[in-house]
C-alpha beads as a LAMMPS data file, in Angstrom:
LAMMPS data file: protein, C-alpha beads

376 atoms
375 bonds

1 atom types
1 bond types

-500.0 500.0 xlo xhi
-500.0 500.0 ylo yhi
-500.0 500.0 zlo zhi

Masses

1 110.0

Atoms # bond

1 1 1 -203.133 -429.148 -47.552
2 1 1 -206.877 -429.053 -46.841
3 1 1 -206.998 -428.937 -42.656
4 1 1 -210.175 -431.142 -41.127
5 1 1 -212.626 -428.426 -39.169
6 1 1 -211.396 -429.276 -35.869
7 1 1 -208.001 -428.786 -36.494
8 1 1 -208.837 -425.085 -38.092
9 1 1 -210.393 -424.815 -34.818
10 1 1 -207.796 -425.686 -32.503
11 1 1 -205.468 -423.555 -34.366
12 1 1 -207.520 -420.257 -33.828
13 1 1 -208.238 -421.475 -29.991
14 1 1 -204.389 -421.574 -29.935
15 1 1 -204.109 -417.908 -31.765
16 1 1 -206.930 -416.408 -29.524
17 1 1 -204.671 -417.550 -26.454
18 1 1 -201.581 -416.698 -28.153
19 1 1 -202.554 -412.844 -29.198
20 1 1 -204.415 -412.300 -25.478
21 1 1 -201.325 -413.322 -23.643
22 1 1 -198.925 -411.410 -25.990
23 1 1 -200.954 -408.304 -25.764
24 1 1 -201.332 -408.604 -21.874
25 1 1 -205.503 -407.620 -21.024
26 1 1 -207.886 -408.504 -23.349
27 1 1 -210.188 -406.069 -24.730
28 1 1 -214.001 -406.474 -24.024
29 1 1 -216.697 -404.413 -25.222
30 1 1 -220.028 -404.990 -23.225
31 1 1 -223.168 -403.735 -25.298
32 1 1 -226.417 -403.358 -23.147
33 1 1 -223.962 -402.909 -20.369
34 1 1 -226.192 -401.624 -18.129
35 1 1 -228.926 -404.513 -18.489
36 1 1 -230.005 -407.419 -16.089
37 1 1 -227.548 -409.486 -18.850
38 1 1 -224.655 -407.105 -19.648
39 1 1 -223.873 -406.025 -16.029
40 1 1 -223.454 -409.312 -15.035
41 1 1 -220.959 -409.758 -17.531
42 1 1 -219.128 -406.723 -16.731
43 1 1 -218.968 -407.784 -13.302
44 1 1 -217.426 -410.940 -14.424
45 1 1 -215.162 -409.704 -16.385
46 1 1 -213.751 -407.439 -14.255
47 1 1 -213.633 -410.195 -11.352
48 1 1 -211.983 -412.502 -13.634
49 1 1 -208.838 -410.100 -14.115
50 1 1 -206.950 -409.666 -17.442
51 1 1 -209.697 -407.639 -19.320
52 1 1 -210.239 -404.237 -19.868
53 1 1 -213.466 -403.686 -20.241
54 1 1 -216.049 -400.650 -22.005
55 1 1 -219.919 -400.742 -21.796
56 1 1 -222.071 -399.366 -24.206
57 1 1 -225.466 -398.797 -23.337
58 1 1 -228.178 -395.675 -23.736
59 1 1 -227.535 -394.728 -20.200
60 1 1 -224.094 -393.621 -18.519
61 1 1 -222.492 -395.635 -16.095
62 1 1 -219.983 -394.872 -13.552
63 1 1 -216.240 -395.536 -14.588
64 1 1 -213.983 -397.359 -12.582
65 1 1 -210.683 -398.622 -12.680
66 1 1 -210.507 -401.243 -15.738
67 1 1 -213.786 -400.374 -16.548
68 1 1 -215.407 -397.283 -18.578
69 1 1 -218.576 -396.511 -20.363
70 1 1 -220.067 -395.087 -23.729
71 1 1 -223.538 -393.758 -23.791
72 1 1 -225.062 -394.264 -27.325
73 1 1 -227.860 -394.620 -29.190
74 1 1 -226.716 -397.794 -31.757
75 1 1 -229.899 -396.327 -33.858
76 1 1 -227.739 -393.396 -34.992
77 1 1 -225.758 -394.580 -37.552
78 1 1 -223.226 -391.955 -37.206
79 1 1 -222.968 -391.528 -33.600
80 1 1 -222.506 -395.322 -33.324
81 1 1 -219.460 -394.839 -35.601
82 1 1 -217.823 -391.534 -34.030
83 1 1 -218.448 -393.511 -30.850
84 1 1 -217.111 -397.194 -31.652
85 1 1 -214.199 -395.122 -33.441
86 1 1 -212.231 -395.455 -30.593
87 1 1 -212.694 -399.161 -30.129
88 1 1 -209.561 -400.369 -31.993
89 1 1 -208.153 -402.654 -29.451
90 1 1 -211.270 -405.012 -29.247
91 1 1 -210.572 -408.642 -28.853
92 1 1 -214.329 -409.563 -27.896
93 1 1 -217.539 -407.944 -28.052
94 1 1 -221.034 -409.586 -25.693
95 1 1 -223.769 -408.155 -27.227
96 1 1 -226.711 -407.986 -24.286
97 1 1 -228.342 -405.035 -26.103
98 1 1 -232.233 -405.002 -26.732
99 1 1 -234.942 -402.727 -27.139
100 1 1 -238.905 -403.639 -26.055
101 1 1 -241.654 -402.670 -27.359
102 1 1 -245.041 -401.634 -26.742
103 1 1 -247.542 -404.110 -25.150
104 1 1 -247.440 -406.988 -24.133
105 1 1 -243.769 -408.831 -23.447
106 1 1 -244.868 -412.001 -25.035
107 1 1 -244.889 -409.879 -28.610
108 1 1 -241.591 -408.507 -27.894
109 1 1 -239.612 -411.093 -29.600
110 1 1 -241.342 -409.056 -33.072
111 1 1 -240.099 -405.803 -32.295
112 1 1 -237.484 -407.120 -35.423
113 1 1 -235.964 -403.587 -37.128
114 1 1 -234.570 -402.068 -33.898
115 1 1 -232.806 -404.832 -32.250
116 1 1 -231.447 -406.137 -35.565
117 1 1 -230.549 -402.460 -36.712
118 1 1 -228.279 -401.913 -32.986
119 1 1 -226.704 -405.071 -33.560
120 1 1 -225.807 -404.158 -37.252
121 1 1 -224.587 -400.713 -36.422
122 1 1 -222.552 -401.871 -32.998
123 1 1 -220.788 -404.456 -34.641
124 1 1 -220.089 -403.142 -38.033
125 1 1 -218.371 -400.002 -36.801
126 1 1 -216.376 -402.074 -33.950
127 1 1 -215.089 -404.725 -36.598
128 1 1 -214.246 -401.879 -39.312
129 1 1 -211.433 -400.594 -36.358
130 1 1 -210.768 -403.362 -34.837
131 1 1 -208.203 -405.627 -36.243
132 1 1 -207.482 -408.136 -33.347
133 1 1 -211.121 -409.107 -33.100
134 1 1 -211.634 -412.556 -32.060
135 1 1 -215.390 -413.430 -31.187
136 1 1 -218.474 -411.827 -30.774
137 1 1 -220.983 -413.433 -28.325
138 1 1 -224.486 -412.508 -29.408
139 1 1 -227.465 -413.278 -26.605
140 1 1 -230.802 -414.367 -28.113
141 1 1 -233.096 -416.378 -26.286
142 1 1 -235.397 -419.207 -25.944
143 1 1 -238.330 -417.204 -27.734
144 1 1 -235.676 -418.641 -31.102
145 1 1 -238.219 -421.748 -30.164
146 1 1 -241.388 -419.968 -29.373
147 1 1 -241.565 -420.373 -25.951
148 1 1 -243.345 -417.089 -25.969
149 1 1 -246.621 -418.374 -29.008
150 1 1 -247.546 -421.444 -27.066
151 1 1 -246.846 -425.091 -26.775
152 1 1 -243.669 -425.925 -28.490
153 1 1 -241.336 -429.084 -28.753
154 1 1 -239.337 -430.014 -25.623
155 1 1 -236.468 -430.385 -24.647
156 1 1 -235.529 -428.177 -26.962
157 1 1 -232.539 -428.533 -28.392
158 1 1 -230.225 -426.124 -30.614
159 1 1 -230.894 -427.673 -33.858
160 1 1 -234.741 -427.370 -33.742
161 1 1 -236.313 -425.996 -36.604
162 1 1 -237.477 -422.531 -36.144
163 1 1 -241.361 -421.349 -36.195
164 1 1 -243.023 -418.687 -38.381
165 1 1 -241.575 -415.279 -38.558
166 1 1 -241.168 -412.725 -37.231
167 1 1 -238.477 -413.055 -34.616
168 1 1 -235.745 -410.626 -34.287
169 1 1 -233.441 -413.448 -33.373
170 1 1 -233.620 -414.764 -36.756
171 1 1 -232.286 -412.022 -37.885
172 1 1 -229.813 -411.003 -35.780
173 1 1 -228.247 -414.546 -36.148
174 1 1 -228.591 -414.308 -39.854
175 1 1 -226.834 -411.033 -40.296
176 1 1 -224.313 -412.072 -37.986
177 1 1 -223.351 -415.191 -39.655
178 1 1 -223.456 -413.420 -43.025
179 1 1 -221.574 -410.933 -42.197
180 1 1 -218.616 -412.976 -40.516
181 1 1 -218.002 -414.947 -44.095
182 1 1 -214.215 -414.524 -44.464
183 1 1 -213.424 -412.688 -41.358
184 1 1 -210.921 -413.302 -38.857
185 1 1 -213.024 -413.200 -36.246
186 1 1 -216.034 -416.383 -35.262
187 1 1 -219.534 -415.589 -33.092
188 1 1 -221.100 -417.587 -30.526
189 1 1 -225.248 -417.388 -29.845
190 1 1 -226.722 -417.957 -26.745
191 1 1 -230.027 -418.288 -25.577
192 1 1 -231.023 -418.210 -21.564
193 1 1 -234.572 -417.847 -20.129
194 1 1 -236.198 -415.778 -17.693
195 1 1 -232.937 -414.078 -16.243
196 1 1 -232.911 -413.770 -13.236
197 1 1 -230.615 -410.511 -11.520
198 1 1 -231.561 -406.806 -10.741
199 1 1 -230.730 -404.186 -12.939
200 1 1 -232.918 -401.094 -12.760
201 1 1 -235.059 -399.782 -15.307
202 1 1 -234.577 -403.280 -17.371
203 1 1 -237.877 -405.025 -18.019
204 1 1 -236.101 -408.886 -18.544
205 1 1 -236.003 -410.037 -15.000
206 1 1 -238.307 -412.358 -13.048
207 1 1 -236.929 -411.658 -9.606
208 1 1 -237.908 -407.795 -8.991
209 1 1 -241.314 -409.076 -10.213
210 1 1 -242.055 -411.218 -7.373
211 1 1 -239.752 -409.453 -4.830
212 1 1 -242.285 -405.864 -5.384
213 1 1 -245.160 -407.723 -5.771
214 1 1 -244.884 -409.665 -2.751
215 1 1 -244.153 -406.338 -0.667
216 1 1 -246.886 -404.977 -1.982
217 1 1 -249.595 -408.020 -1.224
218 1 1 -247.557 -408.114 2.711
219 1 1 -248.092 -403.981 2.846
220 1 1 -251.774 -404.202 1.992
221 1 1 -252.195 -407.439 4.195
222 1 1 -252.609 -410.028 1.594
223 1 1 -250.890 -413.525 1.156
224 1 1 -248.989 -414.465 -1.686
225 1 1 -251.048 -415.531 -4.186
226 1 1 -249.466 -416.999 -7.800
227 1 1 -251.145 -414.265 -10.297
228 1 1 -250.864 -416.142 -13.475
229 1 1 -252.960 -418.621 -14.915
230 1 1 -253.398 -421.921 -13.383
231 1 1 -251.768 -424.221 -16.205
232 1 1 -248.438 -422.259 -15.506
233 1 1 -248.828 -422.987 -11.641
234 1 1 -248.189 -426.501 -12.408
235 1 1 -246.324 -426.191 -15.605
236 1 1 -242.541 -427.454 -15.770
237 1 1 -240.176 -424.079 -16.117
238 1 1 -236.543 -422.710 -15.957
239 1 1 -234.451 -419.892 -15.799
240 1 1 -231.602 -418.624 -15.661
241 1 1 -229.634 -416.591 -13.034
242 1 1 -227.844 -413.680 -14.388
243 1 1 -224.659 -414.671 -12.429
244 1 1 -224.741 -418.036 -14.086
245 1 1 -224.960 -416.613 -17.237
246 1 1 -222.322 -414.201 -16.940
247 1 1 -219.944 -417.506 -16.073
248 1 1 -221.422 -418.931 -19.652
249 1 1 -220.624 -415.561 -21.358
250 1 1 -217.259 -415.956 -20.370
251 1 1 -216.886 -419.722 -21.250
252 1 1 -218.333 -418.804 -24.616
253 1 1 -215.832 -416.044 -25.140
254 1 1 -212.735 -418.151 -24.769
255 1 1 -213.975 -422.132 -25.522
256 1 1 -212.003 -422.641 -28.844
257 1 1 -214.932 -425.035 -29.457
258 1 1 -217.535 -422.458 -29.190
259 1 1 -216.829 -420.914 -32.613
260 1 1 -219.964 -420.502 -34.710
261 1 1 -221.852 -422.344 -32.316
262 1 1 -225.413 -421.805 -30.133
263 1 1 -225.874 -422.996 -27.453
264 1 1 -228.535 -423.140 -24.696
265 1 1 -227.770 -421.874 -21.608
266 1 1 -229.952 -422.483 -18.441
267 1 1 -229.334 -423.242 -14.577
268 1 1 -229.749 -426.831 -15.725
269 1 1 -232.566 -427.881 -13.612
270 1 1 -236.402 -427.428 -14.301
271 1 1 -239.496 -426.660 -11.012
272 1 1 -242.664 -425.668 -11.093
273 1 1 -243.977 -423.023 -9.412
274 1 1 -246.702 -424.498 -7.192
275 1 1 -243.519 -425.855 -5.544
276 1 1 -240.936 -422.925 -4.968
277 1 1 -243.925 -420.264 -4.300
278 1 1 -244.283 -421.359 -0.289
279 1 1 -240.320 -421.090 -0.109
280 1 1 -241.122 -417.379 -1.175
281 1 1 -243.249 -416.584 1.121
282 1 1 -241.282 -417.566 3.618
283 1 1 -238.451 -415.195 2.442
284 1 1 -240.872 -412.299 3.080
285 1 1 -242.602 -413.797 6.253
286 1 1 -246.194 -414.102 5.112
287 1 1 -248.604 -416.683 4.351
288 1 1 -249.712 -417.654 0.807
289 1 1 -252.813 -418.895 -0.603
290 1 1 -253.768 -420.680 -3.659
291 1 1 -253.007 -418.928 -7.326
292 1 1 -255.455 -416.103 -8.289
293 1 1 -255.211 -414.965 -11.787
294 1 1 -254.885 -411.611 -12.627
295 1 1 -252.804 -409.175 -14.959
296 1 1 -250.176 -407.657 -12.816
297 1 1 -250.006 -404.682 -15.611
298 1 1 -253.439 -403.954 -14.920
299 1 1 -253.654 -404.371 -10.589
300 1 1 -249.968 -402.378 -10.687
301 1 1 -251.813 -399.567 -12.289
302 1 1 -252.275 -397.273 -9.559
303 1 1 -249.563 -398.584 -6.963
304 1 1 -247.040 -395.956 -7.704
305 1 1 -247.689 -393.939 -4.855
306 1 1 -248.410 -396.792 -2.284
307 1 1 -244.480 -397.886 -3.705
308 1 1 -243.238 -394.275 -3.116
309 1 1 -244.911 -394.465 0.685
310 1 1 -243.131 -397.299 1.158
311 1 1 -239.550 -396.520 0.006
312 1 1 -240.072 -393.644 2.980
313 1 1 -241.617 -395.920 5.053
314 1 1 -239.109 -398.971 5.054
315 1 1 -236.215 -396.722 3.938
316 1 1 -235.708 -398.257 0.476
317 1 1 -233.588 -397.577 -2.425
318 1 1 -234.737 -394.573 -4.127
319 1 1 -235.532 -396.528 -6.859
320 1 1 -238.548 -394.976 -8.895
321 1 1 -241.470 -397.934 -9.290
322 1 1 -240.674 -398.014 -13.155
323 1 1 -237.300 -398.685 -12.403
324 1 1 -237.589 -401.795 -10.268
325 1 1 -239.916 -403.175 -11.676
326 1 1 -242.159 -404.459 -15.312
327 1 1 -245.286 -405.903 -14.851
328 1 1 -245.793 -406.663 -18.509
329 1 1 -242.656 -409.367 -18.274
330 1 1 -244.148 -410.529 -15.186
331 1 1 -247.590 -411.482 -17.027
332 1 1 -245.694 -413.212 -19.712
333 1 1 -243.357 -415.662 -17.154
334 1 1 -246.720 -416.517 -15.331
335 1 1 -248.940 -416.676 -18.373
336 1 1 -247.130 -419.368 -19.962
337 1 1 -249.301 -422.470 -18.873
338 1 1 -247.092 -424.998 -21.123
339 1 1 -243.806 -426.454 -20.243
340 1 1 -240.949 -424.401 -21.253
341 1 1 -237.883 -426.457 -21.431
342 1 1 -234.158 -426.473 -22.736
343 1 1 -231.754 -429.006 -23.471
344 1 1 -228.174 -428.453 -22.510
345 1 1 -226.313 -430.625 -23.177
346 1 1 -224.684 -429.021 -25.981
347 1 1 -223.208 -427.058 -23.784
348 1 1 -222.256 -429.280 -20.980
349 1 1 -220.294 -431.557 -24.089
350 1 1 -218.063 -428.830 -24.958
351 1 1 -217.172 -427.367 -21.362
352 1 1 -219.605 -425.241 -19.491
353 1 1 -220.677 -427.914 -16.524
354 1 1 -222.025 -425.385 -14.073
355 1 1 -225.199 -426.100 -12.811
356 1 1 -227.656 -423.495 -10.345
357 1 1 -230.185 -425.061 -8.334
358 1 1 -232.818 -422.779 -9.112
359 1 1 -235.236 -423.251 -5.791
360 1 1 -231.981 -421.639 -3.572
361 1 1 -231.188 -419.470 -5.992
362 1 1 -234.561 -417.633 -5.926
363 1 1 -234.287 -417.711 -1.755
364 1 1 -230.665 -416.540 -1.939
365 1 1 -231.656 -413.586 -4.614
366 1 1 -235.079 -412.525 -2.395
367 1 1 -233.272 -412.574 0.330
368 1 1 -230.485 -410.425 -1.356
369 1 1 -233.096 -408.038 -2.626
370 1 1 -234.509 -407.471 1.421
371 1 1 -230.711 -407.269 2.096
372 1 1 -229.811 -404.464 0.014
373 1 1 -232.996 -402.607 0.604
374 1 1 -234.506 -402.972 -2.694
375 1 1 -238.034 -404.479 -1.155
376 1 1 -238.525 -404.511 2.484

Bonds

1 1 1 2
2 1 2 3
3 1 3 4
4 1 4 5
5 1 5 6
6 1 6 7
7 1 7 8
8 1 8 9
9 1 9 10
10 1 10 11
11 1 11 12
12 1 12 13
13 1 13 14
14 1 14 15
15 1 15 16
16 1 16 17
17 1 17 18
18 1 18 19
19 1 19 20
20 1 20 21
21 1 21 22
22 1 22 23
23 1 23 24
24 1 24 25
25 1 25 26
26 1 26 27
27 1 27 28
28 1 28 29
29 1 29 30
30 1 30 31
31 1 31 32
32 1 32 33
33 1 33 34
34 1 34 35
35 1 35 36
36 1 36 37
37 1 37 38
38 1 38 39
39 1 39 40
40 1 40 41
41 1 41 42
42 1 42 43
43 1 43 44
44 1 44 45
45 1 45 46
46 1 46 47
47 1 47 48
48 1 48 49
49 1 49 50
50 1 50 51
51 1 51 52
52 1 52 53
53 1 53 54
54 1 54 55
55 1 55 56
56 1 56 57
57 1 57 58
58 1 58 59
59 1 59 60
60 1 60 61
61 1 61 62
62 1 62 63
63 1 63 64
64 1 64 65
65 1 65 66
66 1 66 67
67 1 67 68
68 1 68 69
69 1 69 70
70 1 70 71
71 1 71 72
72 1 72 73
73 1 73 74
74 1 74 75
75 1 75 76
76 1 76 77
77 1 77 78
78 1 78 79
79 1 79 80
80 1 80 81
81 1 81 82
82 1 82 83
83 1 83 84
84 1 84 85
85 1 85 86
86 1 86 87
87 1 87 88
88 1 88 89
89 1 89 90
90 1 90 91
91 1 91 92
92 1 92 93
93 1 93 94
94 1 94 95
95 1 95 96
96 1 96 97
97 1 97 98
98 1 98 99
99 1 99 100
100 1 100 101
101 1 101 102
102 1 102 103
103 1 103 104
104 1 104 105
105 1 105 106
106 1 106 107
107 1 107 108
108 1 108 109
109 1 109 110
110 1 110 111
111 1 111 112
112 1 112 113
113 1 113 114
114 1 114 115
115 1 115 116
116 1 116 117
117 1 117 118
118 1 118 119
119 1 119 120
120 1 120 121
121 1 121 122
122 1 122 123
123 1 123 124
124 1 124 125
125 1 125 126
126 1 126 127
127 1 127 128
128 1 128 129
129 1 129 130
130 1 130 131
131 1 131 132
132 1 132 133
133 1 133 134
134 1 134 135
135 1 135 136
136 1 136 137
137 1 137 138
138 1 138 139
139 1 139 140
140 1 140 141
141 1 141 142
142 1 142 143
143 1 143 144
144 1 144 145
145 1 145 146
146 1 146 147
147 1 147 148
148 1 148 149
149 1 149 150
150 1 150 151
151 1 151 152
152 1 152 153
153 1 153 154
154 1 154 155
155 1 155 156
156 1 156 157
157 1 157 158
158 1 158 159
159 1 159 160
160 1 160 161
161 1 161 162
162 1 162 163
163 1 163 164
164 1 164 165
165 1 165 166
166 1 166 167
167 1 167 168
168 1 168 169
169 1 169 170
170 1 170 171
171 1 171 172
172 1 172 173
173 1 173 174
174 1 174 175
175 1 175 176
176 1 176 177
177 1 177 178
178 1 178 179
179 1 179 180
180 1 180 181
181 1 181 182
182 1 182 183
183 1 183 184
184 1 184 185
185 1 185 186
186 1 186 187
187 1 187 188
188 1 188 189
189 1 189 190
190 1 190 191
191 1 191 192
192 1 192 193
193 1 193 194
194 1 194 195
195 1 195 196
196 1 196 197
197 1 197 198
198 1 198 199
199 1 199 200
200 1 200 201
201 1 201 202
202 1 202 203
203 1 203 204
204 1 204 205
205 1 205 206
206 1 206 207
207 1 207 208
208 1 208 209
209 1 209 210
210 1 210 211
211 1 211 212
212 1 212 213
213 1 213 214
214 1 214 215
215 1 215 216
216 1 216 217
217 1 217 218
218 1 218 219
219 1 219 220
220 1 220 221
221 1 221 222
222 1 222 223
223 1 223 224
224 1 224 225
225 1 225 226
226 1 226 227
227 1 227 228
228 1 228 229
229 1 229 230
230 1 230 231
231 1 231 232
232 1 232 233
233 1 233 234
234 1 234 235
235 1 235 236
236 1 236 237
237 1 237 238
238 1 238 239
239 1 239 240
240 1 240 241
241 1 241 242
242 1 242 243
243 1 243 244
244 1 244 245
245 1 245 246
246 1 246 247
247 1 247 248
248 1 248 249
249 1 249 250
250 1 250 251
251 1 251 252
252 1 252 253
253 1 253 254
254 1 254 255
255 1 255 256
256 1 256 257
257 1 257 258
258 1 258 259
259 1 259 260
260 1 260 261
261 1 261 262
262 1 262 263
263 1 263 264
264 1 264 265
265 1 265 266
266 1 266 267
267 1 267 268
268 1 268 269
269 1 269 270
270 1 270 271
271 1 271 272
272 1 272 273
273 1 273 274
274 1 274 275
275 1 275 276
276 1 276 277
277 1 277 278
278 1 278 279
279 1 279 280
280 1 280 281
281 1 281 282
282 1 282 283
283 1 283 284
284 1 284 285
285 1 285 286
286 1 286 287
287 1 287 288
288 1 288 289
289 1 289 290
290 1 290 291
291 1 291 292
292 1 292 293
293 1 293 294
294 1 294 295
295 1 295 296
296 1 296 297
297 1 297 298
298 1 298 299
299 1 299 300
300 1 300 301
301 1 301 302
302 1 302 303
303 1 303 304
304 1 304 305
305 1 305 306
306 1 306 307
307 1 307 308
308 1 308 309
309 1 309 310
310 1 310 311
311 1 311 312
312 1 312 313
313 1 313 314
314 1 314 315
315 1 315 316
316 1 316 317
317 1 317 318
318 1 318 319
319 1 319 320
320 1 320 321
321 1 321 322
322 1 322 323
323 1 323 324
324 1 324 325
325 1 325 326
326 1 326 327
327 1 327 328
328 1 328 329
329 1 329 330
330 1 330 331
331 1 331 332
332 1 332 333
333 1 333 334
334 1 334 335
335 1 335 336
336 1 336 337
337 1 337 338
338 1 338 339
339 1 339 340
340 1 340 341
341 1 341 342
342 1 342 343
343 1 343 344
344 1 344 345
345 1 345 346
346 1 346 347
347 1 347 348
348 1 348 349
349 1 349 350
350 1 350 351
351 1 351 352
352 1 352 353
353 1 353 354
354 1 354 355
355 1 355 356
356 1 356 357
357 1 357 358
358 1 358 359
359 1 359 360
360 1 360 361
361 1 361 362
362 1 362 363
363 1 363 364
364 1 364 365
365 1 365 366
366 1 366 367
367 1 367 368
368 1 368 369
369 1 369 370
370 1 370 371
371 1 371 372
372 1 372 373
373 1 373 374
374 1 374 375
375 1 375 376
């Protein structure tokens, strides 16, 4: 008897319950654990109960209970393997894993061999041990539509055609699908924009950006100007905060519907700068003037040691000023003077109806930031 689709799927949502509850935890295995993506989804995880949970990432974390880490480079073939050996019990993998490259951010997205050659490497030695695998959730982005080359169609939606290579998504999504063809296990694509979360030494988040920078303009007795150009001052935009996404990770994982699927994932809500730029400069109690336009790269050039002064001064988190910080991503965000906008729908249709207003969630992170003594 020849099943209809959604009744195939509904079966393997019933097995993926059926074989995590029989087991007891599920097994997840985090890679680019360490990122301003993959930490929030270990974080999740391990908040959520039921999971036991191993990172992968170039650096070492710190174990804790339920949670360990594996540092690897997924660009050694072999050490990826003698690593990922050990990964039998492996019911999910989140792939968060990416590797820049030089210049600009906005060219990052053709930086194709490496990031589709850790993906290739991580998942291929974790599905030749694991036998229980279920789904792997693979995390693109919104440069799949070319938010990143200029003007593009928007909303955009899931199902939009894709512009002229290259694009290391396109390739990660087409090895991935390839490579699932008669395997027991289904994938699930995402694609947020502009996260928004602290992890140090990552260059993907908008938040540290504006947090440092507006220190630095307080410090040296400046207001708060906007630094990019002025089409992107009054340009529609989103993001989307890391905690957010970690929820949608999640979702993904476990939504019997989200089998073979993409799917957009944003806070749900759009803004423009010109009108959430006063709200930070209230967080950091200093006046702000109208946009100037300059390349952060270039003025952040020499402020290493004014940063350094001021981790003494303030009593900071030893962070080093490459750590907290990329200017390069920051010059993207604020270069792009076109609307950047996603449809999700999709998404809200099969389950995931959590929604971020983006305006507090920039005052709440800020704020957080001063908090932990990150910026003063």
């Amino acid at each position: 008897m020849i099943r209809p689709l959604w009744v195939i799927k509904l079966i393997r949502g019933a097995r993926m319950q059926s074989e995590g509850s029989s087991s007891g935890k599920k097994t997840a295995v985090v890679i680019g654990a360490l990122g301003v993506i993959g930490r929030y989804i270990v974080e999740r995880l391990e908040a959520e109960g039921g999971w036991q949970v191993v990172g992968l990432s170039r650096r070492q974390g710190q174990d804790r209970p339920g949670v360990r880490y594996l540092s690897v480079d997924l660009l050694d073939v072999d050490a990826t393997n003698a690593a990922l050996a050990q990964l039998t019990d492996t019911s999910h993998v989140f792939y968060a894993a990416f590797q820049a490259s030089a210049g600009a951010a906005s060219g990052y997205a053709s930086n194709v061999a490496a990031n589709r050659d850790m993906l290739i490497n991580s998942v291929s030695a974790i599905d030749r041990v694991a036998g229980g695998l279920q789904r792997v959730v693979l995390v693109t982005g919104t440069k799949y539509y070319g938010t990143h080359l200029g003007p593009y169609r928007t909303p955009s939606r899931e199902s939009d055609p894709r512009h002229l290579p290259p694009n290391y998504y396109f390739d990660q999504i087409d090895w991935l699908t390839a490579f699932q063809q008669g395997k027991g296990w289904d994938w699930t694509e995402l694609r947020p924009q502009t996260l928004c979360g602290f992890a140090p030494g990552t260059p993907m988040s908008i938040v540290p950006v504006i947090a440092v920078y507006a220190a630095i303009c307080k410090e040296l007795g400046l207001p708060l100007r906007f630094p990019g150009k002025l089409g992107a001052w009054r340009s529609i935009y989103q993001v989307t905060d890391s905690a957010h996404f970690a929820d949608a990770a999640l979702w993904a994982a476990t939504e019997p519907r989200c089998a073979n699927q993409a799917y957009n994932i944003t806070n749900g809500d759009y803004f423009r700068w010109c009108n959430v730029w006063p709200r930070f400069a209230e967080v950091f109690e200093m006046p702000w003037a109208e946009p100037q336009t300059i390349s952060l790269t270039a003025q952040m050039a020499d402020k290493a040691p004014l940063w350094e002064s001021m981790v003494k001064k303030y009593g900071l988190q030893p962070y080093s000023f490459e750590q907290v910080v990329a200017w390069p991503f920051g010059d993207y965000v604020f270069g792009s003077d076109w609307d950047v906008m996603s449809n999700v729908t999709k998404s809200r249709q099969h389950g995931f109806e959590a929604v971020v207003d983006t305006e507090e969630m920039f005052v709440r992170l800020l704020e957080q930031f001063r908090a932990q003594r990150i910026v003063p």
